[in-house]
N, C-alpha and C positions, 0 to 999 in steps of 0.2 A: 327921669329915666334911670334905669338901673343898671349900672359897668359894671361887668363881670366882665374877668379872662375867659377865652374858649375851652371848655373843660372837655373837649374833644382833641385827639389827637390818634390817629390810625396808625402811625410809628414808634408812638413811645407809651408805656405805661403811665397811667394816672398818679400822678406823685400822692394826689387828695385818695384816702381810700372809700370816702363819703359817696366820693362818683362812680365807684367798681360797685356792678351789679350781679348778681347769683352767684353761682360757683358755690353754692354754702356745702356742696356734698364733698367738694375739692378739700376743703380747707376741713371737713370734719374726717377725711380720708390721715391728712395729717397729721391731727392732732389723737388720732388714735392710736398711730404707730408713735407719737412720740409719748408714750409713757410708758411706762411699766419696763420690762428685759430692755439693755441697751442695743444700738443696731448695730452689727456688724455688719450690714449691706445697704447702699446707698437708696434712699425712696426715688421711684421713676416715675416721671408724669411725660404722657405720650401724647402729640397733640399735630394734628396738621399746623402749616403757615396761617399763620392770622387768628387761629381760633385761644389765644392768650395764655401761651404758658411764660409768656416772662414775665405779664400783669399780673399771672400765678407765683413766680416768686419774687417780684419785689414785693410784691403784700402780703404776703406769708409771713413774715415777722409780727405783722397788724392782727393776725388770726388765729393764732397759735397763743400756749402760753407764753408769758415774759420772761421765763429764765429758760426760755430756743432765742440765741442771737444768731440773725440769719445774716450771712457775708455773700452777695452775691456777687458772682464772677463772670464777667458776659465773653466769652469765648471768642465771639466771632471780632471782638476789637481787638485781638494780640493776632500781631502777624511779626515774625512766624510765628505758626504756634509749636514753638519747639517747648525742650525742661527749663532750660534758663528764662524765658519770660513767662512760663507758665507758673512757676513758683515765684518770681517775681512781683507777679498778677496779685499772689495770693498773700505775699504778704505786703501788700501795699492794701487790698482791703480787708485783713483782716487788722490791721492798724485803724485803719479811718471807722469800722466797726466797733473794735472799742474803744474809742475817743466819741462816738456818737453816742454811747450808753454808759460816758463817763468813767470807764474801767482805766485806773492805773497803765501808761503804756512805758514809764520812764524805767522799768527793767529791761523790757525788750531785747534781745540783742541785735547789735545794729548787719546792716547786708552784707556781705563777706566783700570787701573792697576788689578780691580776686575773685572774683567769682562767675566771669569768662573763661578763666584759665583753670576753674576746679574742675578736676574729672565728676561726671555726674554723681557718681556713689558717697561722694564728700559732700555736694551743693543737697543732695538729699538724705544726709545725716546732718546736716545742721539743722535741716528743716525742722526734723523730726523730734531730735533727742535735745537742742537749745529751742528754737522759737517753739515751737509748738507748746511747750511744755510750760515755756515763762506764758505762756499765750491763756491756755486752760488753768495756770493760776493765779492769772490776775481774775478771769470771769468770775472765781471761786465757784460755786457751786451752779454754774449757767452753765447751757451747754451749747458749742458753735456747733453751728448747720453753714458748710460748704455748699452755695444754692449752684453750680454752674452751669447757666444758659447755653443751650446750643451742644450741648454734652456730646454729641453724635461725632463734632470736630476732635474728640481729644481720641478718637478711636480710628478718624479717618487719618489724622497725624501718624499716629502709631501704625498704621498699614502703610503709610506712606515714608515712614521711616525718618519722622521730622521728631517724633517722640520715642523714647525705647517702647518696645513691642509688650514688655511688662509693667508701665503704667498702673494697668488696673488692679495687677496685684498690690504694687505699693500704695494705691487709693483704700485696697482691703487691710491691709495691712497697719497702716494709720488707723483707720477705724478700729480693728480691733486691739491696738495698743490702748487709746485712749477711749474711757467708758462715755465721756461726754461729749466725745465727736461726733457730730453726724453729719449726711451730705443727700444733698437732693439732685440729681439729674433732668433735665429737661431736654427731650430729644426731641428729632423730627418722626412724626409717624411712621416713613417711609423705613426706619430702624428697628420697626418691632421684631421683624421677623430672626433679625441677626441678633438681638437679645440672648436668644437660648445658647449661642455659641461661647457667652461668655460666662465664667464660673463667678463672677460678680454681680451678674447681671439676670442672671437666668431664674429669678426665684418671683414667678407670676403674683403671690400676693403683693408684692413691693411695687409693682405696677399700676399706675392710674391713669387712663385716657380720657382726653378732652371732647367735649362732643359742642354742638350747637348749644347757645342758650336758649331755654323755654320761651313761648310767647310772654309770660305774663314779664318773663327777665330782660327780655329785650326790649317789650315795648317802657319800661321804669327805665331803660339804658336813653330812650329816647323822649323820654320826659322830663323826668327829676333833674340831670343836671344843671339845665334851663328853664327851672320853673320860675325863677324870679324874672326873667329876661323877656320871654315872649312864647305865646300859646300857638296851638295848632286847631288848624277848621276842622270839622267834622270830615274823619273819614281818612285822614292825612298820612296820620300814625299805621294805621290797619296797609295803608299804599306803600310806605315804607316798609314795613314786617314783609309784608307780600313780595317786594324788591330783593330784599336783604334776608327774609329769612333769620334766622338766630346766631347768624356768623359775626361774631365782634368786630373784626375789623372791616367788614362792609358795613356795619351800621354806627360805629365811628367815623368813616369818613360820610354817610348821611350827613349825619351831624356834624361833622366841621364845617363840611361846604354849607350846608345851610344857615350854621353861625354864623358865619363871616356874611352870607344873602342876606340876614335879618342884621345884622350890625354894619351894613351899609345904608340902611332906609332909618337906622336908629331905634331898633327893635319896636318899629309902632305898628303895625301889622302882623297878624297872625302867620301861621308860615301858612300856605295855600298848596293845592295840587300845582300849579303852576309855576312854582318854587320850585316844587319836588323835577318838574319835567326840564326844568333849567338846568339844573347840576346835574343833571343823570350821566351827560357823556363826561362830565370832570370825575365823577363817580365808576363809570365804566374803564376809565381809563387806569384810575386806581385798582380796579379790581382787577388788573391785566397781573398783577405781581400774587396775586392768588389764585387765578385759573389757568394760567398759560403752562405753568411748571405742570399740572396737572391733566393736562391738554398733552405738553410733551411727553408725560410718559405714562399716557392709556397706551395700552393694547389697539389690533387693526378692531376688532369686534367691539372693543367698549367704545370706542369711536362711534363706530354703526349705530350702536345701544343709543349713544345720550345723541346723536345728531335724529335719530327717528323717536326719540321720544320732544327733543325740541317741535321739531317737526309738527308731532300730534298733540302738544299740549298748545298748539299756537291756532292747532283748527278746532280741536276741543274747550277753548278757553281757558287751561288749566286745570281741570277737571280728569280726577284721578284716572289713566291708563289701564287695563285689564291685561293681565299676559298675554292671555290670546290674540286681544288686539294690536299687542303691540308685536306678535311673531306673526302675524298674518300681514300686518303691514308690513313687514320686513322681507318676507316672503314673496306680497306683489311685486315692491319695488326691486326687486333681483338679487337681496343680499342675503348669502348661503349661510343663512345660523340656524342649525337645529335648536329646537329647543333648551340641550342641555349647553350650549355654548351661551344661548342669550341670558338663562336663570343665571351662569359665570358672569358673567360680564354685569348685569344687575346686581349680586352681590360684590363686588370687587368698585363698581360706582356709588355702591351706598357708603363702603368704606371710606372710600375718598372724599362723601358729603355732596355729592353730585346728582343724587337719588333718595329720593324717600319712599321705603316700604312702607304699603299699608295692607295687609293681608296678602291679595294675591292681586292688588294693584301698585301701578307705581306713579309718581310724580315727582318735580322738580324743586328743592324745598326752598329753592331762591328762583324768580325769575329774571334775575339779574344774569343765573347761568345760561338763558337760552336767547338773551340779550350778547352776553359777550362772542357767544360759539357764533349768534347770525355776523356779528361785527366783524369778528377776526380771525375765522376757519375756512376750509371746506369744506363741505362733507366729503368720506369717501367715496368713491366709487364704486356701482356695484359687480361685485368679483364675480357674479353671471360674466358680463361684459366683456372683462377681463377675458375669461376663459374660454367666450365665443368667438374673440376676436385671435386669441392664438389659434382656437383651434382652423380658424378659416387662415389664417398663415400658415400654420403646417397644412392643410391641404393642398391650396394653389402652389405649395414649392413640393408637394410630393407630384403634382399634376407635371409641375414644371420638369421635373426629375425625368416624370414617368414618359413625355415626351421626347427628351433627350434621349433617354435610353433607348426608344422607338426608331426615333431617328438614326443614330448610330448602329443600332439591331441591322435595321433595312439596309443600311451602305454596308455595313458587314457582308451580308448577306446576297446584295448584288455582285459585292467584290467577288466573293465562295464561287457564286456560279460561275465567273469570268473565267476563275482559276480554273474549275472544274472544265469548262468548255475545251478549254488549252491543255488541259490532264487527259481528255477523251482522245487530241487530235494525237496527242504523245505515245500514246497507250494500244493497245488492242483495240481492235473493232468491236463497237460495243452490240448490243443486240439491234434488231435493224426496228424494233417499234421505240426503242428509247433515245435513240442516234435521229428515228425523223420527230420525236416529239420536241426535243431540244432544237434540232432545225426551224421548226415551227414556232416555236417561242422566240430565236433568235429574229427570224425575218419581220415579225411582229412589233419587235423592240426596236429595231433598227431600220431605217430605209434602206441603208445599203450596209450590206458586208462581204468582207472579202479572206477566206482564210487559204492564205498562204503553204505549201507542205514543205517540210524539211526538205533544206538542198542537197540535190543528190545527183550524180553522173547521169542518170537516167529519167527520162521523159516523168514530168511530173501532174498530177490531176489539176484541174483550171477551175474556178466557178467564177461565173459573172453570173450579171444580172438575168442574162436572155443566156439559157443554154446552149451551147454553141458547140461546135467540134476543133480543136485545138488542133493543126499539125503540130508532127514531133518527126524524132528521125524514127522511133521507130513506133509499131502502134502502141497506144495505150485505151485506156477506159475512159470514156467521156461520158458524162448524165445530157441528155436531151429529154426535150416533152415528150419523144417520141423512141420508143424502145431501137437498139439498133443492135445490130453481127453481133457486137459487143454484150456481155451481161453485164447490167448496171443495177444500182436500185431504182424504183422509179419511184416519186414523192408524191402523192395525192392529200386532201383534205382530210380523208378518212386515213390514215396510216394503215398500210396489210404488209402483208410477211413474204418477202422475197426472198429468192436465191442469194445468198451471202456470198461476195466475191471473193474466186479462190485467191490464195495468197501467190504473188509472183514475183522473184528476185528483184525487178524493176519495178514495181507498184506498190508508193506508199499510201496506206488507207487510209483515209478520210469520215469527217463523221458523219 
């Protein structure tokens, strides 16, 4: 049986460069720029999480020529990342860089013992015009390459105020003092855009972004370093590519997990499909630190996008998507993306490696992605929905409103006439067909009423219910069913136009 260490590792670079598979465009990107005019501008390699820009440069030394000594500087392990352990960082590896390539280090000069208490502008003139200098000429005629990973931190420092805010010119500035300095940056993708903002940073050829490895580079990623160890069944490898797709660090962790499966049985068995189904959720669960970041920050519509193309690659078998089809589904199901929203949001997910264009279809280039989203998502909700369900809220509260107001209207309104009725008894005698129409309306509403006339020394008019003849001390106007000596008005069903009673010092009118 054959012991070998796991030449798998999804967190760290391959120390063996025997194990690092493709990338040969990456490394011939490098070594183009490193000949010929010296650089005064730092080399950029742009790459999502996982897809291997720091297996890009710790192996860059391995790919390049021999007199590029590459000192790499991993950023995200200095905390803070303020100037004093940034140059600290730097020269602690560029010492142990040349002691690895044998170069003289016993000129050096040694760390400024104050050098908490130097003002910045002294800690980075030592740097510069002592070490630097005995630095480029112990290498003699080699030239250092500054590689530092996570680049993206020395810019977030400096907006945050933990680095001075001109950093990057003193990074240009070094460069072009010394002809044989150069520096390579390694950022997060999500950086490209803020690139142009910076006058160090802003020069597009200097730029190289990381993409998916090829099948033919992935699947050698998933053979060769285990070829002496133990084989795989027919069909196994093509299961895994299908899984994982060309992303490095999903098909690194394939392979670890499965290492450690096949070196608990003592590698006698081939790896099998059923291997492959065993590790998947240890595998899904790894690939939670590559798709969740990416997850947090899609857009509401790219959301929509990659949940309805999960969706149809899962009833399709994987089998490539047509636009149309895929904005018709989108359309049954109630989410409002025209067309030029969806072709956005499809371009903006192939960016992010969550999509693969193929003409004018699309697909998922891992189904590991439509594995993680069923695991660990929602889908959205469709914003039809949404926007049926307010709108049936603001109706029922305009209804609610509109009956309030109805209500209150009508008791206004009752009240008006009350007032009005009492404004009649106060006032002038009104016409005699609008005086019995309001009577008519009163007796209607009420069973019984009774109105009372202003108090006065003299004999006042009476109404009850049965018209009746009222003594007084002296006469006055009584209403009866039945006309009498007196002129009254008389009330009927039909309302007509009587004699209007005259006015008399003792007789107040009535309505």
């Amino acid at each position: 049986m054959t012991t070998i260490p796991n030449p798998y590792n999804p967190l760290r670079p391959p120390a063996d460069p025997s194990v690092f598979f493709g990338r040969a465009a990456v490394f011939a990107f490098f070594r183009q720029h490193f000949v010929g005019t010296p650089l005064d501008r730092p080399l950029i390699v742009l790459g999502r999480r996982g897809l291997g820009k720091s297996a890009v440069l710790h192996l860059l030394g391995a790919q390049i020529e021999e007199r590029y000594r590459v000192c790499v500087v991993e950023l995200s392990a200095l905390s803070p990342l303020d100037e004093l352990t940034l140059l600290a960082a730097l020269v602690n590896g560029i010492t142990r860089t040349l002691e690895q390539i044998g170069a003289s280090t016993y000129r050096l000069p040694d760390w400024p013992p104050d050098a908490p208490d130097l003002p910045v502008e002294e800690l980075r003139a030592w740097f510069a015009d002592e070490f630097l200098d005995v630095v480029l000429a112990a290498l003699r005629a080699r030239h250092l390459v500054l590689a530092f990973d996570d680049a993206h931190l020395l810019w977030d420092a400096a907006e945050q105020g933990t680095l001075p805010a001109d950093w990057g010119d003193t990074l240009g500035e070094w460069l072009a003092r010394y002809a044989r300095l150069d520096a390579v940056l390694a950022l997060d993708a999500a950086w490209e855009d803020r690139l142009m903002q910076h006058s160090l940073l802003n020069d597009p050829t200097t730029h190289l972004r990381l993409q998916e490895l090829p099948p033919q580079e992935a699947a050698r990623l998933i053979r060769e370093p285990i070829a002496e160890a133990y084989t795989f069944e027919d069909g196994v490898v093509e299961q895994i590519l299908a899984l994982a797709g060309g992303h490095p660090f999903l098909l690194q962790a394939f392979g670890f997990l499965l290492f450690r499966r096949s070196e608990e049985r003592g590698h006698a068995e081939p790896i099998s499909t059923e291997d492959v189904q065993a590790i998947l959720p240890a595998v899904l669960d790894q690939a939670d630190a590559i798709f969740a970041p990416l997850w947090g920050a899609a857009t509401h519509n790219e959301r929509v996008t990659l949940s309805a193309l999960v969706r149809l690659s899962e009833a399709l078998e994987n089998a490539p998507i047509p636009f149309a089809t895929l904005h018709e589904w989108l359309r049954k199901a109630g989410y409002a993306l025209n067309r030029t929203q969806l072709a956005a949001a499809l371009r903006s997910l192939g960016y992010m490696g969550l999509v693969q264009a193929e003409e004018d279809t699309y697909r998922l280039p891992a189904r590991l992605i439509a594995d993680w989203v069923q695991a660990n998502v929602t889908p959205p909700r469709p914003q039809h929905n949404a926007r049926t369900a307010a709108r049936r809220r603001a109706l029922w509260g305009a209804l609610a409103v509109l009956s309030i107001v109805t209500l209150v209207g009508a008791f206004a309104l009752r009240k008006a006439a009350g007032r009005d009725a009492t404004r009649a008894n106060i006032h002038d005698v009104p016409t005699a067909t609008l005086a019995l129409d309001l009577e008519g309306t009163r007796q209607a509403d009420f069973a019984t009423q009774t109105e009372a006339a202003r108090p006065t020394a003299t004999p006042t008019l009476t109404r009850t219910r049965r018209p009746s003849i009222t003594p007084s001390a002296t006469p006055s106007a009584t209403r009866t069913a039945t006309p009498s000596a007196t002129p009254s008005a008389t009330r009927t069903r039909r309302p007509t136009r009587t004699p209007r009673p005259s006015h008399t010092p003792t007789l107040d009118s009535g309505a």
